[in-house]
C-alpha positions as CSV (number, residue, x, y, z in Angstrom):
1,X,132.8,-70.0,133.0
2,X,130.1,-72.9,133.2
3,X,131.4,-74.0,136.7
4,X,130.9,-70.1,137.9
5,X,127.5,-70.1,136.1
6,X,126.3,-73.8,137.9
7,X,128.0,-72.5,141.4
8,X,125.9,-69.7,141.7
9,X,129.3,-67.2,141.6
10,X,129.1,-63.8,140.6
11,X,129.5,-63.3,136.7
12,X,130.8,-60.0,135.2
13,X,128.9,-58.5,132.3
14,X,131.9,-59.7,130.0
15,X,131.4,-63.1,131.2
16,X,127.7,-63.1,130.8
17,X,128.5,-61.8,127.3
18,X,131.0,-64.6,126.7
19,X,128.8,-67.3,127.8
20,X,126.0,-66.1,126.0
21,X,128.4,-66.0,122.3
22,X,129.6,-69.1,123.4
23,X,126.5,-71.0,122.4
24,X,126.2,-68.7,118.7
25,X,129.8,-69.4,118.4
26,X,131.0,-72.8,120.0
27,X,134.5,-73.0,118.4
28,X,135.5,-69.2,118.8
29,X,137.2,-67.3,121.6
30,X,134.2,-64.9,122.3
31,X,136.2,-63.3,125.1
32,X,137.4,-60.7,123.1
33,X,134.2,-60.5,121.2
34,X,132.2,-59.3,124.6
35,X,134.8,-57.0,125.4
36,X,134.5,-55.9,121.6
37,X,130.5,-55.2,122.0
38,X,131.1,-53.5,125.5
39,X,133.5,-51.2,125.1
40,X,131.2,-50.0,122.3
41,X,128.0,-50.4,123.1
42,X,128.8,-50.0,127.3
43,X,126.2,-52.3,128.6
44,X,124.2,-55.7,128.0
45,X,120.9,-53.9,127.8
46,X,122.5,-51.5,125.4
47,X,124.1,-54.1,123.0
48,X,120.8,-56.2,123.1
49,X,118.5,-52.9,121.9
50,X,121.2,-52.3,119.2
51,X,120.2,-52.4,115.0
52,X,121.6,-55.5,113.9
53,X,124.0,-53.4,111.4
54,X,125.3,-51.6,114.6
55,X,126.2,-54.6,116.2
56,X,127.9,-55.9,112.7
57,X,130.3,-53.0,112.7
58,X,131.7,-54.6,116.0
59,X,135.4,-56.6,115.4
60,X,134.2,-60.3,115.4
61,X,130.7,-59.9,114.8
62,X,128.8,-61.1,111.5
63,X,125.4,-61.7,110.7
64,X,125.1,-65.4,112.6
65,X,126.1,-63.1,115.9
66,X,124.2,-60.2,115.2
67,X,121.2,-62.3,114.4
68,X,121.5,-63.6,117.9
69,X,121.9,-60.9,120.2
70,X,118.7,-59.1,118.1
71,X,116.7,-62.7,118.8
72,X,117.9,-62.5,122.7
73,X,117.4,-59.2,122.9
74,X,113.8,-59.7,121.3
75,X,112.9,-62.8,124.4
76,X,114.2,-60.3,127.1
77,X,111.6,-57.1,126.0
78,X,108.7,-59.7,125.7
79,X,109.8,-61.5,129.1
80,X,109.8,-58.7,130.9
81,X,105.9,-58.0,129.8
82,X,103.1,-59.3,131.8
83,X,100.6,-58.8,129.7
84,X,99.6,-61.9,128.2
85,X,100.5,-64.5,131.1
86,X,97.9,-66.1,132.2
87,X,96.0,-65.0,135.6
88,X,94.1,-66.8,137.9
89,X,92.0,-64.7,140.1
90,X,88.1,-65.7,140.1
91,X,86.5,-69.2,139.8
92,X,85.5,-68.0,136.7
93,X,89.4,-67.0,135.2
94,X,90.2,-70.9,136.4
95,X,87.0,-72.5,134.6
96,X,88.1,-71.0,131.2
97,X,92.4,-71.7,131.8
98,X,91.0,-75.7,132.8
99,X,88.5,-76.0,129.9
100,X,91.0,-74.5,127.3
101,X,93.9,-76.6,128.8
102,X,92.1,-80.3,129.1
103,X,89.0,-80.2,126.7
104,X,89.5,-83.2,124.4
105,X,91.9,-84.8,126.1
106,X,92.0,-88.8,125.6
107,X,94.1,-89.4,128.6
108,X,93.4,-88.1,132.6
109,X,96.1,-85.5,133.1
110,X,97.3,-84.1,136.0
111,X,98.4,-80.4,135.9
112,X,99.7,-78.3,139.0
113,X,99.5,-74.4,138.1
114,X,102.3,-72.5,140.5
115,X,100.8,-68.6,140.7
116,X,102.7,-65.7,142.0
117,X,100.8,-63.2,144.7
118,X,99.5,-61.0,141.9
119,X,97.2,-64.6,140.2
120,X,100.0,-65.1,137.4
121,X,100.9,-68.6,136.4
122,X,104.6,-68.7,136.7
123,X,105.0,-72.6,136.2
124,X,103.3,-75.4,135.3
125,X,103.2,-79.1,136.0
126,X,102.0,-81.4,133.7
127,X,102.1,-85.4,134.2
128,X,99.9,-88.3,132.9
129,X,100.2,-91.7,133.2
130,X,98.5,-92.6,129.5
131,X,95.8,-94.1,130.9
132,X,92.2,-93.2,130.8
133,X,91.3,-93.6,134.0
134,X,94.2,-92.6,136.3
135,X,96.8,-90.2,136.1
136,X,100.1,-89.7,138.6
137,X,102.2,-87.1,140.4
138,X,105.1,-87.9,143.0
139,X,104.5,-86.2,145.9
140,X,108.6,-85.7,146.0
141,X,108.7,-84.4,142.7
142,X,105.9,-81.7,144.1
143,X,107.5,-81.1,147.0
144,X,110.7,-80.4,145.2
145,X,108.8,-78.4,142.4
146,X,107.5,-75.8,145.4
147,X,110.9,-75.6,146.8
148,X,112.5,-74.6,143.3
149,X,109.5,-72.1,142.2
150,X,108.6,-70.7,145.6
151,X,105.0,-70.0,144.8
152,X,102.5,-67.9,146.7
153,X,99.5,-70.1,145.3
154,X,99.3,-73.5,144.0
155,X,95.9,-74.4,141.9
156,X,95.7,-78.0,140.5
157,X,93.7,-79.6,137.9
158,X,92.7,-82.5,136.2
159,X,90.2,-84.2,133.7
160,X,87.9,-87.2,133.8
161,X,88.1,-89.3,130.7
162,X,83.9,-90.0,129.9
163,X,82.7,-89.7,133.1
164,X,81.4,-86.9,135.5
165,X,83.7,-83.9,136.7
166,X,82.5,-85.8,140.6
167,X,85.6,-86.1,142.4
168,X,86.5,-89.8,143.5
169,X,87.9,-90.8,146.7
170,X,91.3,-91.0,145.2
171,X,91.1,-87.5,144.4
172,X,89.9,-86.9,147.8
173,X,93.0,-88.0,149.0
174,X,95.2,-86.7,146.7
175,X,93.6,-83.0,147.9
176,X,94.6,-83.5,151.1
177,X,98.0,-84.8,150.4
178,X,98.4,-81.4,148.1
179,X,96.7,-79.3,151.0
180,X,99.2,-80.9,153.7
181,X,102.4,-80.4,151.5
182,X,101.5,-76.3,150.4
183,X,100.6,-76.1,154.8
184,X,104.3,-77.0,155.4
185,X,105.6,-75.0,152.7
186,X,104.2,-71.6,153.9
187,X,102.0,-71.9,150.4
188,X,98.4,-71.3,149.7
189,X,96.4,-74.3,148.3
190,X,93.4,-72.1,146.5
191,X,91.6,-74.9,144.2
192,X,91.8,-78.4,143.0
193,X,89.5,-78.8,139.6
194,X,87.9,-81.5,137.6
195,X,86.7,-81.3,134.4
196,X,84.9,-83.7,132.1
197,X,82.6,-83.2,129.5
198,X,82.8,-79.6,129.6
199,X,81.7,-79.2,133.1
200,X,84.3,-78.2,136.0
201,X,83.7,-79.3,139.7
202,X,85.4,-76.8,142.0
203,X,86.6,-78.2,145.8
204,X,86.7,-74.2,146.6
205,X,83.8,-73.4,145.3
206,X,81.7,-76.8,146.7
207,X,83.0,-76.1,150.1
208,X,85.2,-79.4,149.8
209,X,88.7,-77.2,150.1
210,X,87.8,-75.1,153.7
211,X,86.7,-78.8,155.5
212,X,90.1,-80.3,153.8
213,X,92.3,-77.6,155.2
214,X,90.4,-78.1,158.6
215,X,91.3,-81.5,158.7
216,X,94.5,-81.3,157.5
217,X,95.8,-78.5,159.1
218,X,99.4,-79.2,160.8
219,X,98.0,-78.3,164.1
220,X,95.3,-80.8,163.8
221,X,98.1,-83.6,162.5
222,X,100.1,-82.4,165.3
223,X,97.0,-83.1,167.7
224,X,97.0,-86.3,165.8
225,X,99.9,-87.5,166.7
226,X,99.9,-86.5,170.1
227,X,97.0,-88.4,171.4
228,X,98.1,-91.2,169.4
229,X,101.1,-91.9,171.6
């Protein structure tokens, strides 16, 4: 069941079901168990609304399996809400998410927020080096974080550690490195921010971002290369 759930294969709803037990109940035979709650209950979504002394009057099921299915049942509702994520939108929705996230920090983090088409945050990437001054992402493990999360919008962020919100000529460069690897993903780069002492320096809204994606395009590193040969 694992190797058809790691290679992708399609599972039936019994085999979902089965899986699912397997981790309430690692040294029973939940097989007959799913087949148990289906044949009752018909479907997943069905068996995961049920009243926890429903689901106990199912063959196999006790309180440690009940109690489960009610908790999974609970993540699903609440997953499937949107209210509550976090939304990106305005300069002003980004100030308030980077002030909340990196005020007081000690150490410079680095965090990458992936946003779906609608401005909701559906992943974010958060790395620091422990150091005051200097915080690092590999570019690989970006790039590979973009391929896996598909993003429409990429925002990043970090903090200065008792200095100004000013960006620095590494972060310069690490804006443009971000800006190039969202070009050749088909993703749109909308903001790198800095904040420090309760102040938040915007490349978007400075004016920074539009001459970085000028300069960075791929047609312009196309040209690049061309009339350096």
């Amino acid at each position: 069941m694992y190797a058809k759930l790691v290679g992708g294969e399609n599972l039936y709803d019994h085999e979902i079901l089965e899986i699912l037990l397997y981790s309430a109940c690692p040294r029973v035979n939940t097989n007959p168990i799913a087949h148990n709650l289906l044949d009752r209950f018909c479907s997943l979504s069905e068996i995961f609304k049920a009243d926890i002394e429903e689901l106990k009057r199912v063959d196999g099921v006790g309180d440690g399996i009940a109690n489960f299915l009610k908790i999974v049942g609970l993540c699903s509702e609440r997953a499937g809400k949107a209210e509550g994520f976090a939304r990106l939108e305005t300069f002003g929705d980004c100030k308030k998410f980077v002030s909340m996230r990196l005020r007081g920090k000690t150490e410079e983090f680095i965090e990458l927020y992936f946003l779906e088409k609608s401005g909701r945050i559906i992943r974010i990437l958060i790395r620091t080096s422990g150091s005051r001054n200097r915080a690092f992402v590999n570019l690989e493990e970006i790039t590979k974080s973009i391929t896996l999360v598909k993003p429409a919008y990429l925002i990043a962020a970090h903090n200065h550690v008792n200095c100004s919100a000013e960006p620095s000529d590494d972060d310069d460069a690490f804006t443009k490195q971000l800006q190039l690897i969202c070009n050749i993903h088909g993703v749109d780069f909308r903001d790198h921010l800095i904040y420090a002492g309760g102040e938040v320096y915007s490349y978007n809204d400075a004016g920074r971002l539009a001459e970085i994606k000028r300069d960075c395009s791929l047609e312009k590193m196309i040209e690049w290369t061309k009339n350096s040969k």
